[in-house]
N, C-alpha and C positions, 0 to 999 in steps of 0.2 A: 645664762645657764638654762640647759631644755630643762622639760619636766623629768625625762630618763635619766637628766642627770643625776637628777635626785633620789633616785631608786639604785644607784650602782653600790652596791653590798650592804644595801639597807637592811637586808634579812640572814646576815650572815652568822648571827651567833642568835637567831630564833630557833626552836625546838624543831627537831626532824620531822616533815609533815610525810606519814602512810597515805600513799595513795594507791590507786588501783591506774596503773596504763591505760589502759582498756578505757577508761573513763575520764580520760585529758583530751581536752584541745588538742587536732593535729595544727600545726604551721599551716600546712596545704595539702591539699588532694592527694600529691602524688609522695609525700613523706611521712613514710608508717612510722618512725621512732619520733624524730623531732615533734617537742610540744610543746603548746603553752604554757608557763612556767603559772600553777596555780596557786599562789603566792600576789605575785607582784601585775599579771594577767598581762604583760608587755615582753617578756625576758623567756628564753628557750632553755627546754630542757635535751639534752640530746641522746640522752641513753650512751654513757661511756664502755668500753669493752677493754678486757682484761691485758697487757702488751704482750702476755706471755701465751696464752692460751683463747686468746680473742672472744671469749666470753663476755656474755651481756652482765651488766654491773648491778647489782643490786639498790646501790647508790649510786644516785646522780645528786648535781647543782645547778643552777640558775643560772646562766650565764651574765645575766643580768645584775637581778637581786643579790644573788649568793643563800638562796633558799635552799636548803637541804631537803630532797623527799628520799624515802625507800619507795621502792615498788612492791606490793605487798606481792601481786600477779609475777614476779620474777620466773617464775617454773614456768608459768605458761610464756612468757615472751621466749625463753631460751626453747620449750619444744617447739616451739610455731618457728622457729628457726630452723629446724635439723630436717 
């Protein structure tokens, strides 16, 4: 068993962590949404979008952990988009 094993939905019924986009971990250089899942520091967050209206999400999860953040910065991710 890895050590990531042991982090797969280890934070899934923790309290919704506020955070600010702007101020997360990228993955890499050239990926503006995906981040560090600031939680578990191993697990991505990917910024999910709406199926109907493609809209950025105001909630996301950990792909990992199953950490629930808001982005509090949502307005500004969705203008820096248009």
């Amino acid at each position: 068993m890895s050590q990531d094993d042991c982090l797969i939905g280890a934070n899934i019924k923790t309290p919704i962590l506020d955070v600010r986009h702007q101020d997360l971990k990228r993955v890499s250089d050239n990926s503006s949404f995906r981040s560090v899942c600031p939680a578990c520091k191993k697990g991505i967050l990917l910024v999910g979008r709406d199926q109907q209206t493609f809209e950025l999400l105001e909630f996301d999860r950990c792909i990992l952990c199953g950490q629930q953040v808001r982005y509090t910065d949502i307005d500004y991710l969705r203008k820096r988009e248009s």
